[in-house]
Each structure stands twice: as C-alpha cells, then as structure tokens.
C-alpha positions as CSV (number, residue, x, y, z in Angstrom):
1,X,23.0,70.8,32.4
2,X,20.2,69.1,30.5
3,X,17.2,67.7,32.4
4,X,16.0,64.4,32.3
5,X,12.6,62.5,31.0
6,X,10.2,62.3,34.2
7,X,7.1,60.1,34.3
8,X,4.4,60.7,36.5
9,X,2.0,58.1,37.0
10,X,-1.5,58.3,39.1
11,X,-3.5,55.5,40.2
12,X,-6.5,54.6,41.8
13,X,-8.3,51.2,43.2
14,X,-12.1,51.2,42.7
15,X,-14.0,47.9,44.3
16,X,-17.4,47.7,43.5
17,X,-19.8,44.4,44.4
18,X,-21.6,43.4,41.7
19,X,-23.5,40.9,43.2
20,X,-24.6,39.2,46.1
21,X,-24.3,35.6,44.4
22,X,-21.7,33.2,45.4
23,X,-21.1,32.6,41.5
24,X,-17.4,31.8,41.6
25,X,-18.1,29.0,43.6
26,X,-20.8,28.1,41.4
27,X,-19.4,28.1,38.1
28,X,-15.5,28.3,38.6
29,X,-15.2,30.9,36.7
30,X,-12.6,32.3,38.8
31,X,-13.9,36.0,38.8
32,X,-17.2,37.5,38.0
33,X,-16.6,39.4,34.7
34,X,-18.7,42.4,33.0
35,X,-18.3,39.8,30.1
36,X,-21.8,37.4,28.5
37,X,-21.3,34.5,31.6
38,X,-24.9,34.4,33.1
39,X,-26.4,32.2,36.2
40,X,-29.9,31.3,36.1
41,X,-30.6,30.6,40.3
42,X,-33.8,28.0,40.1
43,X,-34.3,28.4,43.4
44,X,-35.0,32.3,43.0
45,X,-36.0,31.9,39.7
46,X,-33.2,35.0,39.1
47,X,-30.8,35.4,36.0
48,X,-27.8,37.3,37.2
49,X,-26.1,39.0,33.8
50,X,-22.3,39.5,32.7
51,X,-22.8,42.7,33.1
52,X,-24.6,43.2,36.7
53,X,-28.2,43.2,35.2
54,X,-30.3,41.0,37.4
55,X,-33.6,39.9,35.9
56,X,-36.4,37.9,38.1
57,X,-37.8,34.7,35.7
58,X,-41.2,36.1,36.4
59,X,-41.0,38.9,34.1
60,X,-39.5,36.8,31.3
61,X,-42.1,34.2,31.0
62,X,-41.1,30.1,30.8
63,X,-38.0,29.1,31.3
64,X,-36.2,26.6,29.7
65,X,-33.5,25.1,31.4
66,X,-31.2,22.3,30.9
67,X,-31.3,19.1,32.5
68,X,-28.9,16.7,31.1
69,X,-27.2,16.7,28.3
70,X,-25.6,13.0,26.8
71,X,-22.2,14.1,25.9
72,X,-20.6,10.3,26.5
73,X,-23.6,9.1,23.4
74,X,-23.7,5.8,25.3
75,X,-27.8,6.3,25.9
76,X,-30.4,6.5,23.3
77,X,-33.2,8.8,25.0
78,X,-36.1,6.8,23.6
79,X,-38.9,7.4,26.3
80,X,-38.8,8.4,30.2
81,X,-41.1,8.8,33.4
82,X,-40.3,10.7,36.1
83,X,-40.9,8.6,39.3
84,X,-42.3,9.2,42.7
85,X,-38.7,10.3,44.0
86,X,-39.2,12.8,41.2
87,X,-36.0,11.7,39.4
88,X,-36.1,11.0,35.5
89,X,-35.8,6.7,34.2
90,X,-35.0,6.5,30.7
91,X,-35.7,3.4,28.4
92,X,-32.3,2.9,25.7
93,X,-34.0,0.5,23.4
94,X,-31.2,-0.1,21.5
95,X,-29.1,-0.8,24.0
96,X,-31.7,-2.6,26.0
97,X,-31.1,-1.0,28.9
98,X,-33.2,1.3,31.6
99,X,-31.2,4.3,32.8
100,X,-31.4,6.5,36.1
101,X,-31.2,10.2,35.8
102,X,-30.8,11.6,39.5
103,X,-31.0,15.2,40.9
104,X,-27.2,16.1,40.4
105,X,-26.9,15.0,36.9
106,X,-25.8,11.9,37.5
107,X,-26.6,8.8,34.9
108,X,-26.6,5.1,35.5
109,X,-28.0,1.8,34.3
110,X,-30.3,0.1,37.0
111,X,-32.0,-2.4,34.4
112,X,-30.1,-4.6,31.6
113,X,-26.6,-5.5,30.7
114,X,-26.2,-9.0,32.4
115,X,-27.0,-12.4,31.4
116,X,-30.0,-13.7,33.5
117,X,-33.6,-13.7,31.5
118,X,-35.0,-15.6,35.0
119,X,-36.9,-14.2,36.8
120,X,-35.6,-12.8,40.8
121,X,-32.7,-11.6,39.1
122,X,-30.8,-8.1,40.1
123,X,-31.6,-5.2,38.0
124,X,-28.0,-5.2,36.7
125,X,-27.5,-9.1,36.6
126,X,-30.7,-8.9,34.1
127,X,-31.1,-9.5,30.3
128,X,-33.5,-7.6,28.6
129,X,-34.5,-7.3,25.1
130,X,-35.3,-3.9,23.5
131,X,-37.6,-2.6,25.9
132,X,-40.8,-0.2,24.4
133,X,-42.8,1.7,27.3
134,X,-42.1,2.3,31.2
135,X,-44.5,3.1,33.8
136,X,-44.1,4.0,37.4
137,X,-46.5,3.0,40.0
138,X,-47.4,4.9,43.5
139,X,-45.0,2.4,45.1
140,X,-42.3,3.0,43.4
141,X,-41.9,0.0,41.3
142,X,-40.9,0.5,37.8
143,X,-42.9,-1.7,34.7
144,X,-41.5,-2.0,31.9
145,X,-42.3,-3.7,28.5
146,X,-39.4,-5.7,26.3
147,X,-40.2,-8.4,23.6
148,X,-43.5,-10.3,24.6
149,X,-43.4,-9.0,28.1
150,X,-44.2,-6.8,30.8
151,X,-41.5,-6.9,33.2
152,X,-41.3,-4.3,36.9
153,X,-38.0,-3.5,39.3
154,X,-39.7,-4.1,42.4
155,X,-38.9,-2.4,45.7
156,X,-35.6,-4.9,46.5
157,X,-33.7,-4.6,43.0
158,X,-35.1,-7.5,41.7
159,X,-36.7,-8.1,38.2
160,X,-40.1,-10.2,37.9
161,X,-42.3,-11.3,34.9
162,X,-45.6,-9.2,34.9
163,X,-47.2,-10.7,31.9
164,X,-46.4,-12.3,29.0
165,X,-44.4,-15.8,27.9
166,X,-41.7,-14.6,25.9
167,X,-43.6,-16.2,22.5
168,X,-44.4,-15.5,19.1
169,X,-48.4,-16.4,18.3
170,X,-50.9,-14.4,15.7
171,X,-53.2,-15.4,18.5
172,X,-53.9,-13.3,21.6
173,X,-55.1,-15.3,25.1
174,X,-58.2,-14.8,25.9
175,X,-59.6,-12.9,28.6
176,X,-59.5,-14.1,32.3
177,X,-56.6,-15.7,31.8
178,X,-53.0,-15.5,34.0
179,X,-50.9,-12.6,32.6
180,X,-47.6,-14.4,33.2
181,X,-49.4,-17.0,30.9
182,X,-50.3,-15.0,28.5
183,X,-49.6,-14.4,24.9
184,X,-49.1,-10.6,24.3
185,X,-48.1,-8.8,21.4
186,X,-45.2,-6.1,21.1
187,X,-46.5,-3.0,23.4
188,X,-46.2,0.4,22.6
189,X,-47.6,1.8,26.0
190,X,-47.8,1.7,29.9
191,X,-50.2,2.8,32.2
192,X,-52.2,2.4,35.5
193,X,-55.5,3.4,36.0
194,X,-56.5,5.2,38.9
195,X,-57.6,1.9,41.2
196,X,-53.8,0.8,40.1
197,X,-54.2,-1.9,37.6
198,X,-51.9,-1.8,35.1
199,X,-53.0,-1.1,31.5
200,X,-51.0,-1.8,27.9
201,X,-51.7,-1.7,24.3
202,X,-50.2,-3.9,22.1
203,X,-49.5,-4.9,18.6
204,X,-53.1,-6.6,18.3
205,X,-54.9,-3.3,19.0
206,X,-56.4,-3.6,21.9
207,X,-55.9,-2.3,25.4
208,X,-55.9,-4.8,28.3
209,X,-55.9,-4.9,31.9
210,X,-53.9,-6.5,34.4
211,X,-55.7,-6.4,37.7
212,X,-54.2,-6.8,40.9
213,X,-54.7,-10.7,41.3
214,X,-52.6,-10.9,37.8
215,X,-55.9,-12.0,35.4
216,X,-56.2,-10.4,32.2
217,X,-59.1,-8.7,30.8
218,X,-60.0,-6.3,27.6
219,X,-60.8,-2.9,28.4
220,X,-60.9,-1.3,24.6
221,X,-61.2,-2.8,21.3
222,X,-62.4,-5.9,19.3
223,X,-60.2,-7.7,17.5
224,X,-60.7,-9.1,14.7
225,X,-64.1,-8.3,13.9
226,X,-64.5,-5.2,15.4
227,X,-66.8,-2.1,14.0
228,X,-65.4,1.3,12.3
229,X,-67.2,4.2,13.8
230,X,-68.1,6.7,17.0
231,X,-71.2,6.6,19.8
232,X,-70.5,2.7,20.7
233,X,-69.2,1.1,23.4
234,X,-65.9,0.4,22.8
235,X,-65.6,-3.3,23.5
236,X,-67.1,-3.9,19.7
237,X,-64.5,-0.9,18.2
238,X,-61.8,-2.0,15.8
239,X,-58.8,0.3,17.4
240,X,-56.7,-1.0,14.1
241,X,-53.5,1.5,14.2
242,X,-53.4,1.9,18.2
243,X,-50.5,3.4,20.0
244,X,-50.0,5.4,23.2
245,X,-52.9,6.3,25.0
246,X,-53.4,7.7,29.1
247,X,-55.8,7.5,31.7
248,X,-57.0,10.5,33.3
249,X,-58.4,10.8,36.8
250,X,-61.8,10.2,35.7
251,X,-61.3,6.6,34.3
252,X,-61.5,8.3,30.7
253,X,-59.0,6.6,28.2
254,X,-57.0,8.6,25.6
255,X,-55.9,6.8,23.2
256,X,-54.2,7.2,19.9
257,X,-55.7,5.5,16.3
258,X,-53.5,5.9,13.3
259,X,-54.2,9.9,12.8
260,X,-57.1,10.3,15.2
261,X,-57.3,11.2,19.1
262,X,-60.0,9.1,20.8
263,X,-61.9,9.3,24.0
264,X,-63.3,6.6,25.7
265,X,-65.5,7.4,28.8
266,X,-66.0,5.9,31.7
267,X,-69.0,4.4,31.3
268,X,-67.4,2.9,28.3
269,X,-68.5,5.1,24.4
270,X,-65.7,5.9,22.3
271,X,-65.7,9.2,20.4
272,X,-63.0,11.0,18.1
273,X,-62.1,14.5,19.5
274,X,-59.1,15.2,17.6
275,X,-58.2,14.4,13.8
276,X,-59.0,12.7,10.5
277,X,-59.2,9.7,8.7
278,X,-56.4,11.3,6.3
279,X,-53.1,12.6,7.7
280,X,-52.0,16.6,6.9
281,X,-52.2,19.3,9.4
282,X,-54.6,21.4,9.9
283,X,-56.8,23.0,12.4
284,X,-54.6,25.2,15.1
285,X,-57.0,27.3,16.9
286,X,-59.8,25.4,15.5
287,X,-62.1,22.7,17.3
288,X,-60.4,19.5,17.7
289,X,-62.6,17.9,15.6
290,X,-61.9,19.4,12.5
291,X,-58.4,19.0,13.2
292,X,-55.5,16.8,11.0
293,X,-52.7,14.7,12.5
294,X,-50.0,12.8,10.7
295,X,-48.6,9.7,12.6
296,X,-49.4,10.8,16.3
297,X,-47.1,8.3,18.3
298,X,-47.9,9.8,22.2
299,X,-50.0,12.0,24.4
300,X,-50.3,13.0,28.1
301,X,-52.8,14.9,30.2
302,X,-52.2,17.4,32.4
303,X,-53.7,18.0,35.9
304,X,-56.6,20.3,34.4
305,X,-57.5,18.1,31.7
306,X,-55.5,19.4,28.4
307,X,-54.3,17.2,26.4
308,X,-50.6,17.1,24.9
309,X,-50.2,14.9,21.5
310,X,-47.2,14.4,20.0
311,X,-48.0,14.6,16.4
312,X,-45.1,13.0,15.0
313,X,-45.6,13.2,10.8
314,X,-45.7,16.9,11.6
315,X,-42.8,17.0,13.8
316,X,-45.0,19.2,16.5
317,X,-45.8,19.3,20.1
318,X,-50.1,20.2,19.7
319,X,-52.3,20.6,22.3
320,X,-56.2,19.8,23.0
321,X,-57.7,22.4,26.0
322,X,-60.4,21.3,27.4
C-alpha cells in the first residue's frame, strides 16, 4: 500500500527575564516587548530599552523629561513658579485664570472664573482680569498681578488686594503712601527680596517696594526726569523700557532695560553687564559687556550666581556666568 504524509513537529519554551522593572504595571503595555517602548525610572535615574539595554542617566548627560503636556488646550502657559510645596502655578492670561500643576499630573484652576472682584472672596468665587506676573512667598501665599493690582491667595483660599486701586491715571502715587491706595501701572514682574518685601515693576519704569506694614517706596528708577547712563545711584536712573528683573541673595537687583541687562548693587550703583543700546546678537563666549540682546522679556539667577535671560528677539535661552 502507499504511505501517508507525516509531519513531525519539535518544540521548545525558552523564558528569559529581561528585567527586573515592574514595567507592565507601569505603562500597560501588557508585555515587555524587544520592540522601541523605553521607561526612564527618575527615581534611579535608569532608562530601561525595548530591547533589554539598560543605560544609567549619569552616563548620558541631562535629561529632559516631560512634565505635562496640555492636550485639553484649555490653558495658555503664559508664566509659572514653582511653590514651596514644590508643585508648578501657572498664570492663563487670556483666560484670567491661575492654574495648579500637582505631582501626578493633575491640572486645576485655584484662582479666577467667578464673579466676585471684592475682596475676602474664594479663589474660585473670584474675578480676575488678565493677570501678568506670580510670585510665591516662604509662606506659601501666592501674589499675583492683574489690571492695576497686586492681588495674593492667602493661606485660607481667600483672595485680598495687595496694592493698587483698580484705576487708570498717567500719574504714579508717591512714595510712603498705602499700597492698597495706590495708583500702579500694568506690572510685568514679581518678586520678594530677601527680608520678604515684595517688589514689582510696572508700566511707569520703576521698581517699587511694598514693605511689610503695606507703605510704598521706590527702590530703582526716576521717573520722569531721570538720567541715561552707568556708575550712579540708581534712584536718579531713567529705567525707560523695564521688564522682568530678580533679586539675588545679596540684595543685588537684575533687572531688564529694553536690550540691556542691569545690575544694581546693594549699596544702590547701577551698571550694564550684559547688552547694547542696539538690538542684534552677538557675543556668545564673549564678556557680557560686549554682548547684543533683542527684546529680553525675563531672567532668573541660579543658586551660584549665573544668570539666565531670556532673550526673546532672538528666540534663545543665554546665559551670564559669573
């Protein structure tokens, strides 16, 4: 007789453990795959590969991670501190509105939306108009500027008038007079100095000081009348074209003057470090001085002195070492 077709067919099971790394649970992926899924662990500072490689972060310099990522389009990222529970606030200016970024990921509005310009009022129950700057003092208390006024969140959820009367005047108040009196211009920055007073400059380029009894004062600037110019103190300075500025430990001032970086120290001279009375750019591993900027909106020192400018005409990130 004939003989049939036969089939024989071996197997064999091979398990192998890739890793160590709970990463289904992590990412739900289901499996871990010799495929391009990667997980970056922060708290090791370890990439684990798609295809079993493991690489430590220290041998692969910064990394860059990602932190949120506005997929809803409801927030317009316009400026944020982090606070002193180390989570991100974020100012939406045109929604008038100050967000909450927590440690999961999680986004939510804890200033603006309601009805209630009066003082006392919940963060959430509050009306705000187009807020500008945000600041963050050791107590936890966020300040923020809208339209005319400096506003805070204080410890209970409620919101409270800083400074400012809500009203349009070409005329500043002078000093020594009641913040929550006072007429202020639009301001383009926050920031407390290291005895805790609260500092802002404003559209009538100056920087002023709000001091813990609520009296204001001038710390920089003359205007009008003030004098063009380095090596003077800086109470007779025209700061014409002011913006952000900082404070650093020292009771130093950065501050930012159409396309220059100045320094005012503490005993009070203001220099240029950094830029020209032209815009361009110019000057990267050069001294400061020589430097050009184009349009710097905002800079930030670091805790060994550099300083960060964002040099906005030119669309860069520069730094000043120190």
């Amino acid at each position: 007789g004939q003989r049939g077709n036969q089939t024989l067919r071996l197997t064999r099971s091979y398990t192998k453990i890739l890793s160590n790394n709970d990463i289904n649970k992590r990412l739900g992926l289901g499996g871990w795959s010799l495929s391009n899924h990667h997980y970056y662990d922060p708290q090791t500072k370890t990439m684990f590969k798609g295809d079993g490689d493991v690489i430590k972060a220290n041998n692969i310099g910064e990394v860059l991670d990602l932190i949120y990522e506005d997929r809803l389009l409801f927030v317009n990222l316009n400026e944020f501190v982090i606070g002193t529970d180390g989570e991100f606030y974020i100012l939406d200016y045109i929604n008038s509105a100050i967000y909450k970024l927590d440690s999961s990921g999680n986004i939510y509005r804890i200033v603006g939306g309601g009805d209630s310009t009066e003082d006392g009022a919940t963060g959430l129950d509050a009306k705000i108009r187009w807020p500008t700057a945000i600041a963050i003092n050791n107590d936890g208390e966020i300040y923020f500027a809208e339209y005319r006024k400096i506003r805070k969140l204080d410890k209970f959820n409620r919101v409270y008038t800083v400074a400012g009367d809500g009203n349009v005047s070409f005329n500043r108040s002078p000093d020594e007079t009641l913040a929550t009196l006072a007429n202020i211009g639009n301001v383009y920055d926050l920031e407390f100095d290291p005895e805790g007073n609260l500092l802002y400059s404003d559209t009538f380029n100056l920087i002023r000081k709000i001091d813990a009894e609520g009296i204001l004062s001038t710390v920089a600037g003359k205007a009008p009348g003030g004098l063009l110019g380095d090596d003077m103190p800086v109470a007779n300075a025209s700061l014409t074209g002011l913006t952000g500025f900082d404070v650093s430990n020292d009771g130093s001032i950065y501050l930012l003057q159409s396309n220059k970086v100045r320094r005012v120290s503490p005993d009070g001279i203001i220099q240029t470090i950094a830029g020209q009375d032209s815009s361009g750019f110019a000057g990267d591993g050069e001294a400061a001085i020589n430097s050009k900027l184009s349009g710097p909106t905002d800079l930030v020192q670091d805790s060994v002195g550099n300083l960060y400018v964002l040099d906005d005409g030119n669309k860069r990130v520069r730094i000043i070492t120190k």
